[in-house]
DSSP file (Angstrom, degrees, kcal/mol; ACC not computed):
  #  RESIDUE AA STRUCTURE BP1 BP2  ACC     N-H-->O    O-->H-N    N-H-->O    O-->H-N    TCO  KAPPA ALPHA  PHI   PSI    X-CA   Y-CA   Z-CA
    1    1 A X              0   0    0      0, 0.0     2,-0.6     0, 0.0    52,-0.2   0.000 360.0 360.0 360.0 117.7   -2.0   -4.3   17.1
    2    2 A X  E     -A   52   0A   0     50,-1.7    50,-2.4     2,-0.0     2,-0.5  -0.689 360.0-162.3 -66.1 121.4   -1.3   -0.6   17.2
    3    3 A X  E     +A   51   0A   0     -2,-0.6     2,-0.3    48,-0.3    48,-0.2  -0.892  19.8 169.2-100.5 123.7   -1.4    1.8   13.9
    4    4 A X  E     -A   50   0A   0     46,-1.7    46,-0.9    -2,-0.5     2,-0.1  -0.895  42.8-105.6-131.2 157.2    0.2    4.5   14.3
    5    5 A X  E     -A   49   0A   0     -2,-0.3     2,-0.2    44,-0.2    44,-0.2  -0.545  44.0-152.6 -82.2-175.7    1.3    7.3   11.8
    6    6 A X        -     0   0    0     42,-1.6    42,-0.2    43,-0.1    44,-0.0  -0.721  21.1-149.3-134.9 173.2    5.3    6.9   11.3
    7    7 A X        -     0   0    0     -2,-0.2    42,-0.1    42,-0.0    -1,-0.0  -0.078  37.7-125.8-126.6  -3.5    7.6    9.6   10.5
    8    8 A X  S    S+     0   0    0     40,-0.2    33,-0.0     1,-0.1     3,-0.0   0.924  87.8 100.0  27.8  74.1   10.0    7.0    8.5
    9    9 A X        +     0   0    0     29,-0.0    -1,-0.1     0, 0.0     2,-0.0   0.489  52.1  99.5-137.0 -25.5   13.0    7.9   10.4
   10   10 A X  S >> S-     0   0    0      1,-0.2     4,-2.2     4,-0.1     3,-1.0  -0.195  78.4-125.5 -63.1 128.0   12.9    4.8   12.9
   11   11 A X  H 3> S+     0   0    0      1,-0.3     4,-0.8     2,-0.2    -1,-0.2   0.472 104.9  46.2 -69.6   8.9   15.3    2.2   11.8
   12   12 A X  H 34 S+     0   0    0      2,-0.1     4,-0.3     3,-0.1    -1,-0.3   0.549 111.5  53.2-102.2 -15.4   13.0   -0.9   11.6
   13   13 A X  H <> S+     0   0    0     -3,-1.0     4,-0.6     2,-0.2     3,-0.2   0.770 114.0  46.3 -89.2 -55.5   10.3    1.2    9.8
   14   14 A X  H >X S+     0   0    0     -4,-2.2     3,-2.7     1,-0.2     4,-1.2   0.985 111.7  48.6 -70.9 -68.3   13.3    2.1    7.2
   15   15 A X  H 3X S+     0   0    0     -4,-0.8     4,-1.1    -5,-0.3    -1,-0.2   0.741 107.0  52.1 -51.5  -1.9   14.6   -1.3    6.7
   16   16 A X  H 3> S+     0   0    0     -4,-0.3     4,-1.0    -3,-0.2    -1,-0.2   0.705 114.4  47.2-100.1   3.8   11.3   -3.0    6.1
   17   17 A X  H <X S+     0   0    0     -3,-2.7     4,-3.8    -4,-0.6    -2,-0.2   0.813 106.9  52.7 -80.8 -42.5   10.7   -0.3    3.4
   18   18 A X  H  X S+     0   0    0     -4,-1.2     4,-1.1     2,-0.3     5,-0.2   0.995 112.2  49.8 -87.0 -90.6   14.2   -0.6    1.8
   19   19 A X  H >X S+     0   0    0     -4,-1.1     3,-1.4     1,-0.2     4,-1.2   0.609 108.4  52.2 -13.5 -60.2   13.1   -4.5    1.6
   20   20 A X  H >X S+     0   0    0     -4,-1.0     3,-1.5     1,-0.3     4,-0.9   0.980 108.8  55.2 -61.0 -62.9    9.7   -3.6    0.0
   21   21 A X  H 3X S+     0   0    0     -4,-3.8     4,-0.5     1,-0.3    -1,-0.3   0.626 108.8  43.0 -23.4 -38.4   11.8   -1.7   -2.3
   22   22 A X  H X< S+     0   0    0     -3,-1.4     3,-0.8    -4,-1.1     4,-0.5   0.838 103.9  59.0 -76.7 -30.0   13.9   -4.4   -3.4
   23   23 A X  H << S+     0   0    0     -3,-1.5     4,-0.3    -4,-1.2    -2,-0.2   0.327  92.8  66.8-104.4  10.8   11.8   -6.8   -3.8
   24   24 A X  H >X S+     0   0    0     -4,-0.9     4,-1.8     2,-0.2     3,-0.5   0.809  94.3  63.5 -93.5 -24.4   10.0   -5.0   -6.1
   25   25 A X  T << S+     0   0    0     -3,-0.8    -2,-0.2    -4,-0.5    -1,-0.1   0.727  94.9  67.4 -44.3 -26.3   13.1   -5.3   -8.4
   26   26 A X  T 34 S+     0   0    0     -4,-0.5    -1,-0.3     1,-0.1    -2,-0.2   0.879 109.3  21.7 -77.4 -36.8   12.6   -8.5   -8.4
   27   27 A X  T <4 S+     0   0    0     -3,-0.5    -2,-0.2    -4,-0.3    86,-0.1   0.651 120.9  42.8-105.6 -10.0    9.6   -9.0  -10.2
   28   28 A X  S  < S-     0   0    0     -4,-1.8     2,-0.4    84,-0.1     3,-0.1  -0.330  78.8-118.3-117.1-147.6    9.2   -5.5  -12.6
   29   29 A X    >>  -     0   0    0     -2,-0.1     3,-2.0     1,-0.1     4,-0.9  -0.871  47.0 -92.9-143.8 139.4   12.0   -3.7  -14.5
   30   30 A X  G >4 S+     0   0    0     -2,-0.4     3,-1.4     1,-0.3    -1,-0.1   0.711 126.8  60.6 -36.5 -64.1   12.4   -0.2  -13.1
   31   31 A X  G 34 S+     0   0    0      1,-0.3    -1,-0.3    -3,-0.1    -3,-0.0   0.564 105.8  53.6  -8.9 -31.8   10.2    1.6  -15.5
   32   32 A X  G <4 S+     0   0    0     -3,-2.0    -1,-0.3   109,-0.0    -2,-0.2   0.659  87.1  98.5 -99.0 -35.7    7.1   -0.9  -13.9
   33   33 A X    <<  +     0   0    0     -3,-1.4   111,-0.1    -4,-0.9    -8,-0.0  -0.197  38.5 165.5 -78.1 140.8    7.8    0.0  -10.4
   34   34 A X        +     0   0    0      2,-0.1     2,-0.2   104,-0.0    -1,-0.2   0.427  27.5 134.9-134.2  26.1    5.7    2.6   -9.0
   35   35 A X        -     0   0    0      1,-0.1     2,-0.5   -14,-0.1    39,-0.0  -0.512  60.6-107.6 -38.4 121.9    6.5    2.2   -5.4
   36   36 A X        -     0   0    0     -2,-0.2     5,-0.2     4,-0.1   -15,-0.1  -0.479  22.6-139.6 -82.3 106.4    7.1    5.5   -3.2
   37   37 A X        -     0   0    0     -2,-0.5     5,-0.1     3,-0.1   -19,-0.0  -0.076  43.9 -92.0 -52.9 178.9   11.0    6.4   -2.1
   38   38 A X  S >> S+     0   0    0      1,-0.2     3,-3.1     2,-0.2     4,-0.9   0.967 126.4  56.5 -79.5 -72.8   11.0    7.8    1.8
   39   39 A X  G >4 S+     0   0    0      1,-0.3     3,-2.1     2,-0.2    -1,-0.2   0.747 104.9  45.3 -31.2 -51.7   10.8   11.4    0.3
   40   40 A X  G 34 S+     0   0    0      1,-0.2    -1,-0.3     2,-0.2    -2,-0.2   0.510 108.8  55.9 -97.7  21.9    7.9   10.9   -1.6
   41   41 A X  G <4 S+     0   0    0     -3,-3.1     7,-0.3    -5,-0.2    -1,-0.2   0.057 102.8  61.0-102.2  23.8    6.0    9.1    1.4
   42   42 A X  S << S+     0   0    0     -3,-2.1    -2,-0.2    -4,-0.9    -1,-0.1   0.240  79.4 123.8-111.5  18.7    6.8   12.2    3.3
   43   43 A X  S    S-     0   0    0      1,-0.1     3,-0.5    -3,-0.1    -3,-0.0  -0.117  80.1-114.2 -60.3 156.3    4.7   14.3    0.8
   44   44 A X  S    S+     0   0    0      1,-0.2    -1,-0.1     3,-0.1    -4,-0.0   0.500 113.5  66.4 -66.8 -29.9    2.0   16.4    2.4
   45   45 A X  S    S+     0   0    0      1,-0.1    20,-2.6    19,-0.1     2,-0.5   0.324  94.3  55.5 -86.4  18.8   -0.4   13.9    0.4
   46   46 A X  E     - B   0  64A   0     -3,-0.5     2,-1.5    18,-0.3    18,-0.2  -0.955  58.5-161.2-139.8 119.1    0.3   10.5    2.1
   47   47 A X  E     - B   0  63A   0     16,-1.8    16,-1.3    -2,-0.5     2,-0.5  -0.770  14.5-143.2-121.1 125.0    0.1    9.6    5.2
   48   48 A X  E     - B   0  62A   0     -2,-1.5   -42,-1.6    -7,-0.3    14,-0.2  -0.695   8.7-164.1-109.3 133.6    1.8    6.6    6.5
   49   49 A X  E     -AB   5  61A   0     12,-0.6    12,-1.3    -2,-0.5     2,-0.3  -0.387   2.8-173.2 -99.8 164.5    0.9    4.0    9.0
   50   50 A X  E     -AB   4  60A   0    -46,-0.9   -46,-1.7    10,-0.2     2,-0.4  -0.888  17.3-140.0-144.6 161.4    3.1    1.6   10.5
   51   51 A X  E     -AB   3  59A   0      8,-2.6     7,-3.3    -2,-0.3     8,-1.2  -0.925  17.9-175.8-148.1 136.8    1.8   -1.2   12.8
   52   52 A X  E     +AB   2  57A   0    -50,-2.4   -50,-1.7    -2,-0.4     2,-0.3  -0.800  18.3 178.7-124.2 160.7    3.2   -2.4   15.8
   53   53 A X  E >  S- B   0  56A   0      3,-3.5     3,-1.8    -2,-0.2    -2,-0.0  -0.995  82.8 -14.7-142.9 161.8    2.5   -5.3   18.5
   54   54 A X  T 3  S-     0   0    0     -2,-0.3     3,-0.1     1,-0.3    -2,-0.0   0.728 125.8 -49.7  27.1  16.0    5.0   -5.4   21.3
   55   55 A X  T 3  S+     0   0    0      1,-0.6    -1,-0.3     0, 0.0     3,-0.1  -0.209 111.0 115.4 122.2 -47.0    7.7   -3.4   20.1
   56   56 A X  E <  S-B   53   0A   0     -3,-1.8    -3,-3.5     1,-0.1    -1,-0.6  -0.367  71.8-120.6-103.5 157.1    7.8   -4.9   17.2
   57   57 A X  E     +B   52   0A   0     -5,-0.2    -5,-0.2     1,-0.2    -1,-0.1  -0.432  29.1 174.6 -86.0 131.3    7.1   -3.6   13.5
   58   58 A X  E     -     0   0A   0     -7,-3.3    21,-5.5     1,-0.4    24,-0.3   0.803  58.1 -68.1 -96.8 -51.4    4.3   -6.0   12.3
   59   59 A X  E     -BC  51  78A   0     -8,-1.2    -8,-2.6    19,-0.2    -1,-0.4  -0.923  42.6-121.5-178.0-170.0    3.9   -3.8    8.7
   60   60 A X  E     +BC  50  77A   0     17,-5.5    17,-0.7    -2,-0.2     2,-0.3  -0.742  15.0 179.0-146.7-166.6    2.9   -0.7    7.1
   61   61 A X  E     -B   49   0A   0    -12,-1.3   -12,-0.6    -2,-0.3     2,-0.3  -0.951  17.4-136.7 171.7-161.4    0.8    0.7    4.5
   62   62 A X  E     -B   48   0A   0     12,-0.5    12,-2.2    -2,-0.3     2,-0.5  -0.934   4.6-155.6 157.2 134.6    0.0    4.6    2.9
   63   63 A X  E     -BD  47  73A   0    -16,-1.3   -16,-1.8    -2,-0.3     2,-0.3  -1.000  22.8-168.1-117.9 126.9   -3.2    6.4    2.0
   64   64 A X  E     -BD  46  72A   0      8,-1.9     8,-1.7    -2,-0.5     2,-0.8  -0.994  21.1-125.7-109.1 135.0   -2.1    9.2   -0.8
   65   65 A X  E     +     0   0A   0    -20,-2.6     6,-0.2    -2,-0.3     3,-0.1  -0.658  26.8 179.6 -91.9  96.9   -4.6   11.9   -1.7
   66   66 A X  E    S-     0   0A   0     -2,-0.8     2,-0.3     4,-0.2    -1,-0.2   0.800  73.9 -29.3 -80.0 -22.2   -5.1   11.8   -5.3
   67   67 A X  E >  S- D   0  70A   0      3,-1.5     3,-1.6     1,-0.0    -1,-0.2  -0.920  84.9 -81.5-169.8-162.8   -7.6   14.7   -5.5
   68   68 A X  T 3  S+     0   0    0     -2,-0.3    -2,-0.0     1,-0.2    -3,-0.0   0.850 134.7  40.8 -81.5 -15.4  -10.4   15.6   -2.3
   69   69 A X  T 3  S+     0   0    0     35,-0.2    36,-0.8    36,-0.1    37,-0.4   0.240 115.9  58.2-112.3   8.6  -13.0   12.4   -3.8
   70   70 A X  E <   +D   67   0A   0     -3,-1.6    -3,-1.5    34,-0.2     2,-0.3  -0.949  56.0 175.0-142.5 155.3   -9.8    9.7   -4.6
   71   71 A X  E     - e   0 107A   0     35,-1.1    37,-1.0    -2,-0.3     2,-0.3  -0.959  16.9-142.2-153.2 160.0   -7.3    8.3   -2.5
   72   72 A X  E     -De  64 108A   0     -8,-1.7    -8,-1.9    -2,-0.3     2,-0.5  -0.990  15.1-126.2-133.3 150.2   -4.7    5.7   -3.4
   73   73 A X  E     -D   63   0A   0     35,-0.6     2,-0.3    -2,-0.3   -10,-0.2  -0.448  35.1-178.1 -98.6-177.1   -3.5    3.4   -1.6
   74   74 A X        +     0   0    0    -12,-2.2   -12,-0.5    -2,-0.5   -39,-0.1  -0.988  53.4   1.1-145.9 143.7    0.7    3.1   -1.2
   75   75 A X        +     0   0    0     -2,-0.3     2,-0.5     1,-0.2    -1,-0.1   0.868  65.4 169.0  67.6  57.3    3.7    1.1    0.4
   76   76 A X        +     0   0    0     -3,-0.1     2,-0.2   -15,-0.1   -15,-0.2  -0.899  21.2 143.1-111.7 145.3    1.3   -1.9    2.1
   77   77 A X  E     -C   60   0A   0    -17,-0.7   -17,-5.5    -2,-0.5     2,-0.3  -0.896  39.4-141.2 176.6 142.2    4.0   -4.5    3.1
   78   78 A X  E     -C   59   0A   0     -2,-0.2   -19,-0.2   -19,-0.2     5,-0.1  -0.985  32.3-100.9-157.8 158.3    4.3   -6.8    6.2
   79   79 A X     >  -     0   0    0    -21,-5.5     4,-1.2    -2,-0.3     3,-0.3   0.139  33.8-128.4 -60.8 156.4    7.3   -7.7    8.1
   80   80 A X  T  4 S+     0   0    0      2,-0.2     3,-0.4     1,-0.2    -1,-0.1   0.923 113.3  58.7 -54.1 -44.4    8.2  -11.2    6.6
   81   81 A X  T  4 S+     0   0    0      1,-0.2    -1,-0.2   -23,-0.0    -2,-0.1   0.765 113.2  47.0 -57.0 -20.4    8.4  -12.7   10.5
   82   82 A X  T >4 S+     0   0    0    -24,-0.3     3,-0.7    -3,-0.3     5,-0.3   0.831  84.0 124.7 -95.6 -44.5    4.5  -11.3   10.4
   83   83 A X  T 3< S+     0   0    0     -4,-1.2    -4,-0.1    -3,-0.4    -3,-0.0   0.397  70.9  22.3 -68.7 175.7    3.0  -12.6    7.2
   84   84 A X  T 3  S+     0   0    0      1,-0.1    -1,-0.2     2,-0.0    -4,-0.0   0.466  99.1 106.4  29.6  32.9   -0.1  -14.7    6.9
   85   85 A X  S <  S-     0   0    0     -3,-0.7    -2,-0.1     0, 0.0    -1,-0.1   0.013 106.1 -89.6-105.4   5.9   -1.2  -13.1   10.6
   86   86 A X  S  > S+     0   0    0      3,-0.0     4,-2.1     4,-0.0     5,-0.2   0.516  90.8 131.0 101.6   0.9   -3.7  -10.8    9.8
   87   87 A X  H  > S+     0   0    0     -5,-0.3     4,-2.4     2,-0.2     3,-0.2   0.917  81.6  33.7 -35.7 -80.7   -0.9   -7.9    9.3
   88   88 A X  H  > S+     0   0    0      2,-0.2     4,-1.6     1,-0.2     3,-0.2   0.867 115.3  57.9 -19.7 -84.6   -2.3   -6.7    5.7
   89   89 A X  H  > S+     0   0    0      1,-0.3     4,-2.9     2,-0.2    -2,-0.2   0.654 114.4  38.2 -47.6 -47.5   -6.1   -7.4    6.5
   90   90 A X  H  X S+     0   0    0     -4,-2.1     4,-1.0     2,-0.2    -1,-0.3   0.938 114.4  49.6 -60.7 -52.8   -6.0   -5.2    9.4
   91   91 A X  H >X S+     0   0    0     -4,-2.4     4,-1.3     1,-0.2     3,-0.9   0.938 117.3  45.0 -36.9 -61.9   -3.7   -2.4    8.0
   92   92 A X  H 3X S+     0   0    0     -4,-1.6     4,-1.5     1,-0.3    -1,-0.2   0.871 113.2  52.0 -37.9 -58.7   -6.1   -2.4    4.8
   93   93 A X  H 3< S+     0   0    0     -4,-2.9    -1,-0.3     1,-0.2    -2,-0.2   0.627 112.6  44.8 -61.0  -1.2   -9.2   -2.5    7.4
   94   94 A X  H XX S+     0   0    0     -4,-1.0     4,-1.7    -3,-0.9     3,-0.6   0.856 116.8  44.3-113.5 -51.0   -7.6    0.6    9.1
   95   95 A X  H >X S+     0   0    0     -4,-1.3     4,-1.8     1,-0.3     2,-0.9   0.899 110.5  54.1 -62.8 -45.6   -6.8    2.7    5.4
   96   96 A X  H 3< S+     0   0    0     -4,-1.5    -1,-0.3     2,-0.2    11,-0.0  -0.941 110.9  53.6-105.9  75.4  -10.5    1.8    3.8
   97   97 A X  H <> S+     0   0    0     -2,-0.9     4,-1.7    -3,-0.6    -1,-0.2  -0.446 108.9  39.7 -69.3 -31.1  -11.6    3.5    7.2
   98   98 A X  H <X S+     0   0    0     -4,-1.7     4,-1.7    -3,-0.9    -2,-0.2   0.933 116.1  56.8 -76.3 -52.0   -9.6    6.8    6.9
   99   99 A X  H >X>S+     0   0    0     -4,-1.8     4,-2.4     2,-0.2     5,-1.6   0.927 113.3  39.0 -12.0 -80.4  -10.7    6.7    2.9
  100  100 A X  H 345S+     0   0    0      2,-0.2    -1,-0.2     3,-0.2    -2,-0.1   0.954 115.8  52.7 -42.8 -64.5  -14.3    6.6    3.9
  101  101 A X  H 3<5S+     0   0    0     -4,-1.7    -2,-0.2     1,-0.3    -1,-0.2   0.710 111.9  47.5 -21.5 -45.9  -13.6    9.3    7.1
  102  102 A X  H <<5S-     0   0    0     -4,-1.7    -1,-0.3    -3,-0.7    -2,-0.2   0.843 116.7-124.1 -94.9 -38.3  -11.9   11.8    4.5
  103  103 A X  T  <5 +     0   0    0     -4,-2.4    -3,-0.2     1,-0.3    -2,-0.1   0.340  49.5 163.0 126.7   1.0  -14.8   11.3    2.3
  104  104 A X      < -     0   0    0     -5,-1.6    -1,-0.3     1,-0.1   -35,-0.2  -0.216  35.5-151.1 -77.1 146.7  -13.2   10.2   -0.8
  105  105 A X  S    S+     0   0    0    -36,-0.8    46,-0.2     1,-0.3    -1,-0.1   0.144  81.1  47.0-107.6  -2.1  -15.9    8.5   -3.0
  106  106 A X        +     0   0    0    -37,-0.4   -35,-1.1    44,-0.2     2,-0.3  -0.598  51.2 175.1-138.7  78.6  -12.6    6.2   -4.5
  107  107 A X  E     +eF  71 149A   0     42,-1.5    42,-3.0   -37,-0.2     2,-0.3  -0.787  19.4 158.9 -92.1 159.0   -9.7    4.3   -3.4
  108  108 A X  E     -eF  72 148A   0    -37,-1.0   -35,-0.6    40,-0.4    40,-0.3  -0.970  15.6-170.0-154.2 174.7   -7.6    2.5   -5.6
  109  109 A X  E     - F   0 147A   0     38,-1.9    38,-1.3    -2,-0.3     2,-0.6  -0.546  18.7-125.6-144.2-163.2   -4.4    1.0   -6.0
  110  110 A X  E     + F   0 146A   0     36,-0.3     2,-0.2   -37,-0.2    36,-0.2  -0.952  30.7 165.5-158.8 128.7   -1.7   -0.7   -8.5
  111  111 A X  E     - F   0 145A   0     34,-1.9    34,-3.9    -2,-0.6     2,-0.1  -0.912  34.4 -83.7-134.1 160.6   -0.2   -3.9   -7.8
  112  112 A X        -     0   0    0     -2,-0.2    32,-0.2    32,-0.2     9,-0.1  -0.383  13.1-139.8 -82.2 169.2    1.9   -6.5   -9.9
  113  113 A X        +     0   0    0    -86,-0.1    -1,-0.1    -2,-0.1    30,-0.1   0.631  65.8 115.1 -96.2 -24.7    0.9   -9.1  -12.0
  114  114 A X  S >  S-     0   0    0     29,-0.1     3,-2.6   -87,-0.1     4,-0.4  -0.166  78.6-112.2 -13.9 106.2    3.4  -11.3  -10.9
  115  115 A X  T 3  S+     0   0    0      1,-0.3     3,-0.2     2,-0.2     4,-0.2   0.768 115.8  65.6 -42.7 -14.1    2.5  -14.6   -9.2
  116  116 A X  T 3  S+     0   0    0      1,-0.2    -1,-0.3     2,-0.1     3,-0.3   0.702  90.2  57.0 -74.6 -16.2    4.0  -13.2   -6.3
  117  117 A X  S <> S+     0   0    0     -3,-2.6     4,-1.2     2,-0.1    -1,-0.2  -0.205  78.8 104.9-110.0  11.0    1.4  -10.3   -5.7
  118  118 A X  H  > S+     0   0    0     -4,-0.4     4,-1.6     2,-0.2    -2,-0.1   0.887  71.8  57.8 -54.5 -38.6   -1.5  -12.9   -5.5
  119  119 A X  H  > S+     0   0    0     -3,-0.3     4,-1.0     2,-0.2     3,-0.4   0.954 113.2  43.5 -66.2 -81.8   -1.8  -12.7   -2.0
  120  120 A X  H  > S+     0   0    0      1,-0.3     4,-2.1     2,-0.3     3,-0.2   0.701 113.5  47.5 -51.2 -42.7   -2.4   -8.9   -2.6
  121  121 A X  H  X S+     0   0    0     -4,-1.2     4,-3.1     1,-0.2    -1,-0.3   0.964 110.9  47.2 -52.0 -65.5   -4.5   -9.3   -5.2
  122  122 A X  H  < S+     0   0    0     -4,-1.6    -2,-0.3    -3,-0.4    -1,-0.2   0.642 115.5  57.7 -63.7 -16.5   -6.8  -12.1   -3.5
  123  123 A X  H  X S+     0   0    0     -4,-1.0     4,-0.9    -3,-0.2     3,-0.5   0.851 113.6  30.4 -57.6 -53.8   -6.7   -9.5   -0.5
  124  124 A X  H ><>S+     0   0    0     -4,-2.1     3,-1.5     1,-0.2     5,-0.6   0.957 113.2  57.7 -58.3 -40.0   -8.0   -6.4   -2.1
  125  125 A X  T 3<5S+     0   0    0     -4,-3.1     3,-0.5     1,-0.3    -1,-0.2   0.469 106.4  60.7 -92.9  -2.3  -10.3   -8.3   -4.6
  126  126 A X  T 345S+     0   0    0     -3,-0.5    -1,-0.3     1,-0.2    -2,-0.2   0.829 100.5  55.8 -64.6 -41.9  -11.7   -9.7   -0.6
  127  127 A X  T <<5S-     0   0    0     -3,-1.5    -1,-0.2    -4,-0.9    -2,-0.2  -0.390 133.5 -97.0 -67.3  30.9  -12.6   -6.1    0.2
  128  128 A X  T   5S+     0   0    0     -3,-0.5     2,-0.3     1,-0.2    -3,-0.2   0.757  73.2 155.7  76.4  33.8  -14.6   -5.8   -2.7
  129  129 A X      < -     0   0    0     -5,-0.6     2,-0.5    -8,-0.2    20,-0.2  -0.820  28.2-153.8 -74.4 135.2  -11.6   -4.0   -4.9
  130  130 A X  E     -G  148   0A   0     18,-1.8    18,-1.0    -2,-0.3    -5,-0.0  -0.975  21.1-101.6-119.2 126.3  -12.3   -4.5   -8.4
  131  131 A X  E     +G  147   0A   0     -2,-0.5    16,-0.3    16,-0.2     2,-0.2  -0.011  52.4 170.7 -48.7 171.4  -10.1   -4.7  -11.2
  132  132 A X  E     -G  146   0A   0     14,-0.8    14,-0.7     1,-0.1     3,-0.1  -0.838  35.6 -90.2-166.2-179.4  -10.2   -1.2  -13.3
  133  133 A X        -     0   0    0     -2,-0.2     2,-0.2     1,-0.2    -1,-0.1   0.070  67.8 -53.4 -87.1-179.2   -8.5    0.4  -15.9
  134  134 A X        -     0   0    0      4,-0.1     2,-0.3    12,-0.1    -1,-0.2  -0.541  58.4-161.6 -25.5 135.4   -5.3    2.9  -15.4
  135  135 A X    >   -     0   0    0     -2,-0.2     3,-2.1   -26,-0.1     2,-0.0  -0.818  39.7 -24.9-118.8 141.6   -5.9    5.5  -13.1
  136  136 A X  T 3  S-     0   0    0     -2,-0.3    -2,-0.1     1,-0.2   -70,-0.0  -0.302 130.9  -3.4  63.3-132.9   -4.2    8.9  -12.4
  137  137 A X  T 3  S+     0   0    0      2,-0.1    -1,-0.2    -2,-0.0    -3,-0.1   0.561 112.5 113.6 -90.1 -23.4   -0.5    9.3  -13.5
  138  138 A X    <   -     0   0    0     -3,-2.1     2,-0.3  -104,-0.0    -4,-0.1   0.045  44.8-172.9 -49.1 142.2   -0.8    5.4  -14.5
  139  139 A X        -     0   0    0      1,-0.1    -4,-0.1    -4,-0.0    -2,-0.1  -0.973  51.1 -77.6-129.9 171.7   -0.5    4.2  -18.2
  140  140 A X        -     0   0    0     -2,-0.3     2,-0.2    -6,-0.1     5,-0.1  -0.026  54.7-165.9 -60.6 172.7   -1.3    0.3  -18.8
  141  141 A X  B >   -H  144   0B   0      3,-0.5     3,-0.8    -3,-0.1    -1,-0.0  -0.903  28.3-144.6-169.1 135.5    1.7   -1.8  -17.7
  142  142 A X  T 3  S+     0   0    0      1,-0.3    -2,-0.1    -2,-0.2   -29,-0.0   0.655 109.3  44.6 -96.2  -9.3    2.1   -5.1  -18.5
  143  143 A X  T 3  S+     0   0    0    -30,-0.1     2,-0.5   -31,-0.1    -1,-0.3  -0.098 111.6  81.2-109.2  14.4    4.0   -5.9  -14.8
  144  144 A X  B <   -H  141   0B   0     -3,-0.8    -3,-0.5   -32,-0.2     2,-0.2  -0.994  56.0-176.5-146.2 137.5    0.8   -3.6  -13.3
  145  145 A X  E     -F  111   0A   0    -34,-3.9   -34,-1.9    -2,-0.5     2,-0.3  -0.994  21.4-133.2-131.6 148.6   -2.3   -4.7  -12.8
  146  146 A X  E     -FG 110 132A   0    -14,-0.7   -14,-0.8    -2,-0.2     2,-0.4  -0.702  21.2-178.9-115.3 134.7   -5.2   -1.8  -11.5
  147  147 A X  E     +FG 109 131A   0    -38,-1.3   -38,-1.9    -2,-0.3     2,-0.4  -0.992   6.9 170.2-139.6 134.0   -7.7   -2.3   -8.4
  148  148 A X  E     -FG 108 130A   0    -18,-1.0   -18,-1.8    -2,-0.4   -40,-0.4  -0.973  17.2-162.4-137.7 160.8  -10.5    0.2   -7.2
  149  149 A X  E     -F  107   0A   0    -42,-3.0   -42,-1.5    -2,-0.4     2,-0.3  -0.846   9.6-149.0-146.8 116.2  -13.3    0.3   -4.9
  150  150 A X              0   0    0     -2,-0.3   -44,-0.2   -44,-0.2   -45,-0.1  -0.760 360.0 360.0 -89.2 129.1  -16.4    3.0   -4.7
  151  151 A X              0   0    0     -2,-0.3   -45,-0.1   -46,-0.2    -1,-0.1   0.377 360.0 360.0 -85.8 360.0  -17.9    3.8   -1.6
């Protein structure tokens, strides 16, 4: 599998984003979603990965720099055709390497509480993410649930 950074302009890179997007409507009420439009994963503080294997878009994922010791992570999705293939596990193995790399002493992230975000949940909390408290810009949310990890 390649990881590559993306530029979000490719059109399989934009629809599988525009998916993630939706399908966070499905489980939060707008107010709950804290998922990053294309503009603000073209911020000077995120960088975003995409991952490919023959041409084709496997998934993605986003490292955002919340100050020089914290990093969050953003926008982790794989392609539906892709799921239970190791998509995620890798992406994640690939962001918790740049984390470390940049020095950050923190990552964490926000996910839902939904039974649908379980599989994310049981993913981080495999990488030694632990639940935590709000973080940042967060306040508690009853459709957000809070994950961190210290290196």
């Amino acid at each position: 599998m390649l990881i590559k950074v993306d530029d979000l302009r490719g059109p399989q890179i934009q629809q599988l984003l525009q998916e993630h997007l939706h399908s966070m409507t499905l489980y939060s009420p707008p107010e709950s979603i804290h998922a990053l439009d294309f503009d603000k994963l073209r911020r000077p503080e995120v960088t975003f990965w995409s991952a490919w294997e023959e041409g084709e878009l496997q998934g993605c994922g986003a490292l955002m720099e919340l100050d020089p010791r914290h990093g969050e992570i953003k926008s982790m999705r794989t392609a539906r055709a892709h799921l239970r293939k190791g998509v995620a596990r890798t992406m994640l193995t690939h962001i918790i390497g740049e984390a470390r790399r940049r020095g950050y002493a923190r990552l964490s992230l926000e996910t839902g509480t939904n039974p649908a975000f379980t599989p994310a949940r049981e993913l981080y909390a495999s990488f030694g993410f632990a639940y935590c408290e709000p973080f940042a810009q967060y306040l508690p949310d009853p459709y957000s649930v809070f994950m961190t990890r210290v290196f």
